[in-house]
Phi, psi and omega in degrees: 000133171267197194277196224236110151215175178250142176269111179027229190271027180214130206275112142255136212086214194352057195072022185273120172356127196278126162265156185257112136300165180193198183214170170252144179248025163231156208293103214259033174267016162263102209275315184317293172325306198287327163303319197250006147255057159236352144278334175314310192299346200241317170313331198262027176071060169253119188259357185216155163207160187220147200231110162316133163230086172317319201227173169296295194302320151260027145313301246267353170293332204282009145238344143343295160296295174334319184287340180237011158254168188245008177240128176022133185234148182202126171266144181260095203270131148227116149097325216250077188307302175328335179250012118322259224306311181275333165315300172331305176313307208273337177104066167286183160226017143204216204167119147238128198230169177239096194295359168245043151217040154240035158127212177311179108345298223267318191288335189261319190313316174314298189306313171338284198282347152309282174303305174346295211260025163222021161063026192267162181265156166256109154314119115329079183270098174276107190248140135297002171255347177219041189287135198281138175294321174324323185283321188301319199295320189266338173238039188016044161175210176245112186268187165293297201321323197281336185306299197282319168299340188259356197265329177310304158322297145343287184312319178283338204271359176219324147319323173326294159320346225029033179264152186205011185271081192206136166271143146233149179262146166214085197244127140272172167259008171284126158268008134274004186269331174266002167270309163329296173348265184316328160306315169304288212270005174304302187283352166260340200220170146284331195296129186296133186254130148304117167265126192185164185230117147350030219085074163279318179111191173275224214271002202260300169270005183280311189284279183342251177004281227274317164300343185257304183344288216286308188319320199299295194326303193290354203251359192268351225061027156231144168144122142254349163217156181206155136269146181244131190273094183268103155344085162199174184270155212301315185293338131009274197285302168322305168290326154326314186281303184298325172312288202312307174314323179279331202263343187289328210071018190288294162239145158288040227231116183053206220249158216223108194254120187255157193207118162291171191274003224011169180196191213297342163285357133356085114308359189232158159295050212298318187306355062043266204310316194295318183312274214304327194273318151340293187285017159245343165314341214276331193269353187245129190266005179291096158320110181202156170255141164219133202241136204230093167265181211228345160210186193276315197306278210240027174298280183304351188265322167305317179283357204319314169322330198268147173294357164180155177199184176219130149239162204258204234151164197265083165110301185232186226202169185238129141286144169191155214227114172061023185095015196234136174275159160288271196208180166285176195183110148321122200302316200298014191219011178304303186304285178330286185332315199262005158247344167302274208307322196304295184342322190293334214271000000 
């Protein structure tokens, strides 16, 4: 099990819920903008969020943000320990740096001992695109081992410190290279791990990507927080995240849509009806699997699992409950029905 630490009110590691992350893409000495999608990002069930900081002016935002959102806030540091140091000031609730590119010894001890004493964790964010060259040189790329050796480094420079509040990333946009990353230091280290794959693209090969990646890690059991990175807008990234969790078996959290593949016995518009009923699911928070088959012969005996479903027919359709039929149902009124029934649950 790894250790245990805390991001504001929400526990990573040590058996602690696998929490869902994102970033704000919008500029973030713009406090308005920025605020209101992170509440958006946070109604769709984003539990950590992390905000770029280029500059002074948007250090000199985060608290401004901090005061009017309600889930964790954490910055995202390069090159520059002073825009550490005032994001601290203003009340982040972690930081993330790569300590050995801001500088001396003496600059990470600052941020270290900044953080000690308001009790924030450090990210280590290890990218394959920016891998220090002696490691590229010596394992001629960006390998897992170079990932790592290199997340080790990052690492000694703030024990050094006597710091230990430390997450680590080892993100490729390769998915077997960033899944190898995380096994290795999974076997190496205790330090609670960000999971994620990198410059995924947009959401058709991005969610692919992210799913055998972040789903492989999570199916070994490792990863205590993750992101899924989309070319897309953030909340995106949020709904995705909850999939994965869900397809992983990780979490239980609102309803679960099982759908057959159809095949010649097919009679109805199943690919449809599963669009609509997918998009009304969005409003419903009940763990429940609901199942969208494709014919009558073995739809409900095939769903058994699911708490409730539809199979169509030719003119009608079955409600049916735990493998149980309800009743018949005029196809035009199958969706109404199943949710009238959901309702019941």
């Amino acid at each position: 099990m790894t250790r245990q630490i805390n991001v504001g009110e929400v526990l990573v590691g040590g058996g602690a819920p696998v929490s869902i992350q994102s970033m704000t893409n919008t500029p973030t000495q713009d406090v308005q903008a920025t605020v209101e999608q992170i509440r958006r990002l946070t109604a769709a069930g984003c539990e950590i969020i992390r905000v770029a900081v280029p500059d002074m002016a948007a250090a000199q935002a985060i608290g401004a943000i901090r005061e009017q959102i309600a889930i964790p806030l954490v910055v995202d540091i390069h090159f520059d320990y002073k825009l550490a140091l005032e994001c601290i000031a203003q009340g982040c609730d972690a930081v993330r740096i790569n300590p050995g590119n801001i500088g001396s010894p003496g600059r990470v001890a600052a941020v270290a001992e900044a953080c000690k004493g308001k009790g924030l964790p450090i990210r280590i964010g290890v990218n394959g695109g920016s891998l220090e060259k002696p490691l590229l040189a010596k394992y001629g790329g960006a390998t897992p081992e170079a990932l790592v050796e290199s997340a080790w480094g990052h690492i000694r420079l703030l024990e050094d410190c006597d710091f230990h509040d430390i997450c680590i990333s080892l993100k490729s946009s390769s998915v077997p290279v960033t899944m190898r990353a995380y096994e290795l230091m999974h076997r190496e280290s205790n330090y609670p791990l960000h999971i994620g794959v990198t410059e995924t693209g947009t959401p058709k090969m991005g969610l692919l990507k992210s799913a055998i990646g972040i789903g492989g890690l999570l199916a070994l059991g490792i990863g205590d927080t993750l992101r899924v990175s989309l070319s897309a807008d953030p909340v995106e990234e949020i709904y995705a995240a909850r999939d994965i969790l869900k397809a992983a078996g990780i979490r239980r959290e609102g309803p679960e849509l099982i759908s057959c593949p159809t095949c010649g016995r097919t009679r109805i518009d199943l690919i449809g009806l599963a669009n609509e009923v997918e998009e009304r699911l969005k409003t419903v928070d009940k763990p429940i699997t609901v199942a969208v088959m494709g014919c009558v012969v073995n739809g409900p005996g095939e769903a058994s699992a699911a708490d409730v479903g539809i199979a169509g027919g030719v003119g009608e359709g079955l409600l049916f409950k735990k493998g149980e039929i309800v009743k018949k149902v005029p196809q035009a009124h199958l969706v109404d029905e199943l949710f009238q029934l959901i309702e019941t649950l």
